[in-house]
N, C-alpha and C positions, 0 to 999 in steps of 0.2 A: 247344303242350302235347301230350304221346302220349295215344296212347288211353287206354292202364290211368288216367292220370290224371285223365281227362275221365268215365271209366267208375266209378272209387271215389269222387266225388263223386255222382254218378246213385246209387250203391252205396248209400252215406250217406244221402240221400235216399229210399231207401227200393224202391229200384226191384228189381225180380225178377230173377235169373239170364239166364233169358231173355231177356226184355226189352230187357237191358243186350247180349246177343249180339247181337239181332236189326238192336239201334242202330248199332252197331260193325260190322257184317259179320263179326262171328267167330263160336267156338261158346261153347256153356257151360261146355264144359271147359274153352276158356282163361282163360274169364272166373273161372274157381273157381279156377286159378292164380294167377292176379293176385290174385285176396284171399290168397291163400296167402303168395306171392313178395313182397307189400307191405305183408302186415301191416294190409289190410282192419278197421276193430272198428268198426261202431256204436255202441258203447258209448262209446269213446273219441272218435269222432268224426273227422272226416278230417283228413289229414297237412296241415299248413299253414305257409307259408314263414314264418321269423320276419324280424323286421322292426326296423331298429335304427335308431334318429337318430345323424346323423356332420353338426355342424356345420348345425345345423338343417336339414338336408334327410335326406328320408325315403328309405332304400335299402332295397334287397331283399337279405336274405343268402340265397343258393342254395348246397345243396351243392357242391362243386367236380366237375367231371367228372370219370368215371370211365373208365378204357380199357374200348372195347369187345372183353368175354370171348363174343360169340356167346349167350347166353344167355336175353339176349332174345326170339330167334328161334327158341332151345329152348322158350321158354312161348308160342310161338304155333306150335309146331309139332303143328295138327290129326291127326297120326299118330298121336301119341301118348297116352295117358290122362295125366291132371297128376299121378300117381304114377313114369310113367315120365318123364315131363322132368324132376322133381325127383331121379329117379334117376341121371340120364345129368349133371344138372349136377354132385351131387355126389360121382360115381364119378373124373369128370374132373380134378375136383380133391383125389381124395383114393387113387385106384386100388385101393380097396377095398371089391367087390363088399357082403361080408356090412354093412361101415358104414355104405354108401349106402341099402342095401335098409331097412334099421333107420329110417335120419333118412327115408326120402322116403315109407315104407307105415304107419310108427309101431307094426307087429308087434313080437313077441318073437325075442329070441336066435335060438334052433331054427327059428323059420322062416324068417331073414334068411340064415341058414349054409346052409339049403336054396337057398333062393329067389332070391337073390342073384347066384351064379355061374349059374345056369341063364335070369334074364331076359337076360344078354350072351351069350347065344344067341340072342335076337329078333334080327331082321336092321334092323328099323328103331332099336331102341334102339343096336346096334351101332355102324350108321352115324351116329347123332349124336352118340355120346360122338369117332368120328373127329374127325367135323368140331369139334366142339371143342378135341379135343388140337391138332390140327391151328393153328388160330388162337392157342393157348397156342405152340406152338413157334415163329409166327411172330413172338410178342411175346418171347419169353424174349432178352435181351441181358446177360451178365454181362460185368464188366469185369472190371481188375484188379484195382481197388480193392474189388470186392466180395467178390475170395478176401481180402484182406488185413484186412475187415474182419471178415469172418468168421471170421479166423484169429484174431483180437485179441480177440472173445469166446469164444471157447474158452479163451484164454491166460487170460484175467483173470476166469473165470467164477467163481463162489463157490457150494459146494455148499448155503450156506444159502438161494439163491434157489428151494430145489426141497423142501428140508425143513426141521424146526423140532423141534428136541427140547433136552428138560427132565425137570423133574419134575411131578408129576400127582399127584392124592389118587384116591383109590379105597377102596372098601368092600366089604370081605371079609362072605365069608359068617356070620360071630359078629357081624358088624354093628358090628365096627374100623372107621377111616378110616386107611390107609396111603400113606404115599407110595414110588410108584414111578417109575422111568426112564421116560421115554415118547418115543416117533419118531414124527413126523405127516409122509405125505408134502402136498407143498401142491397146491391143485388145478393141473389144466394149462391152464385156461385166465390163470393167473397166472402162470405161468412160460415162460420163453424152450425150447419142446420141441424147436427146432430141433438144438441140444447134445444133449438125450439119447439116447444110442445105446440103452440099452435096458432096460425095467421088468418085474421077473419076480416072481411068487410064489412062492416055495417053502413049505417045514416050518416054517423062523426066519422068517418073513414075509414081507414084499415087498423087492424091493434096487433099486438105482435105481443106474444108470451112463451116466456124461455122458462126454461126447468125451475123449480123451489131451489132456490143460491140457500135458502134458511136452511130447508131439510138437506140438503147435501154437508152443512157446516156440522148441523147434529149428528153425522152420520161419519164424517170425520172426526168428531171429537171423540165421539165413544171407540172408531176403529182405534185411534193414537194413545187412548184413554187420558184425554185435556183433561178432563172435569175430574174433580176428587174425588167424588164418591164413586167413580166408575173403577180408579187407582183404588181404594180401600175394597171395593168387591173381588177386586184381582187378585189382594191380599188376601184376602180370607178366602178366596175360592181356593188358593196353592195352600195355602196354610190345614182346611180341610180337607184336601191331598193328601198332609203327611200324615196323619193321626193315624196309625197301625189298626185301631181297634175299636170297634165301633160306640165305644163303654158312655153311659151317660155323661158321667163329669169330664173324662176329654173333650166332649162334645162343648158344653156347657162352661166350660175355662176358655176356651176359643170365642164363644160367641159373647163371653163378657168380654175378653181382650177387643173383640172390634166394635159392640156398643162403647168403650170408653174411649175406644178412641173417636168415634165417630160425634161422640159428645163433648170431648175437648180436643180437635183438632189443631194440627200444629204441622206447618208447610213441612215436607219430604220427609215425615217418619213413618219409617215401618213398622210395623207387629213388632219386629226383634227388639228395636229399639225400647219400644212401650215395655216387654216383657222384661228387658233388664235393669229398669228402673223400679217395677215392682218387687224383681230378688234382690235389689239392695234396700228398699224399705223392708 
């Protein structure tokens, strides 16, 4: 068991900040972290594994492990005050000074728009949001299948996942009840943000625009090769593969084989096909 969890029971218990540092070999600061980071409540009383029968015998269900983001070692990093490790975790993960400043001090706007770009000028908060980004880039692995999948929600996204409009009643100043058109955007933590390129206010309201669904379809058709002629350049690109020899007229027999066909096309024939119809003429 870690510390913080051996510490938020002592927590619960009743035991003093201090106290709980002195037990631990840490300080108060970290220890006021870990009620922060964990979700500490006396009230509610301490986190506790649930417990489930499987076939008459009693198991423990545990969270599943988590990859190690370094963060850990951010809230026991004694340099800093637990305002600034809450900082440096959530600048890492979101690279925006004024946001972080917001979620890790709980100020207002104005002070976080100040305050914010000017603590990543501390040289200690600096260097840990590093080492952070750092252990993120060495976990980052994308495949292929994650541009392809990502290309597939773009292609098939639906703008109603992001807004919701109708009609609405409302009550004018003579004390009517009318119905009006009404746009609601939907919170984001409901919706998929990673598609929206970008949300503005203007005069007419708020607008809300998600990725090109068009260019994502084009981008699928060519990866699946939908379209014909992207299927006939595939042909000819493998068929230019096999030619041994660099010689003119191989050259020049291939590239009439796929001008004719490209000029009298005919659903799912190949080169082979075309070619054997010409050695029996």
């Amino acid at each position: 068991m870690e510390n913080y969890e051996k510490a938020e029971k002592d927590y619960m218990a009743g035991m003093k900040y201090k106290d709980i540092a002195e037990k631990y070999g840490t300080t108060i600061n970290t220890v006021k972290s870990w009620k922060k980071r964990y979700g500490w409540n006396r009230k509610e009383g301490a986190h506790k594994k649930e417990k489930v029968c499987t076939q008459n015998k009693r198991v423990e269900r545990v969270a599943p492990v988590q990859p190690e983001d370094g963060t850990k070692e951010t809230l026991q990093n004694d340099e800093l005050t637990p305002e600034q490790q809450m900082f440096c975790i959530y600048y890492s993960r979101t690279f925006n000074a004024t946001q972080s400043y917001l979620k890790a001090y709980g100020c207002n706007y104005e002070t976080a728009l100040r305050a914010g770009p000017r603590l990543l000028g501390n040289v200690g908060v600096r260097a840990e949001i590093e080492r952070l980004r750092e252990i993120k880039r060495q976990q980052i692995v994308v495949s292929e299948e994650d541009i392809v999948e990502l290309q597939m929600r773009i292609a098939f996204s639906d703008i109603g996942n992001y807004i919701s409009f109708g009609k609405t009643e409302i009550e004018t100043k003579s004390g009517e009840v009318i119905e009006v058109n009404s746009v609601d955007l939907k919170e984001s933590i409901m919706t998929d943000t990673q598609l929206v390129r970008k949300v503005s206010e203007g005069k007419n309201g708020i607008s809300i625009e998600v990725e090109d669904r068009q260019k994502a379809i084009s981008w699928l058709t060519k990866y699946f090769l939908m379209h014909p002629e992207d299927k006939y350049k595939a042909e000819f690109d493998r068929k230019r593969a096999e030619v041994k020899d660099n010689s003119t007229g191989e050259i020049l027999k291939n590239m009439q084989t796929i001008t004719d066909i490209l000029q009298h096309p005919v659903s799912n024939r190949s080169i082979e096909d075309f070619e054997g119809v010409q050695e029996n003429e």
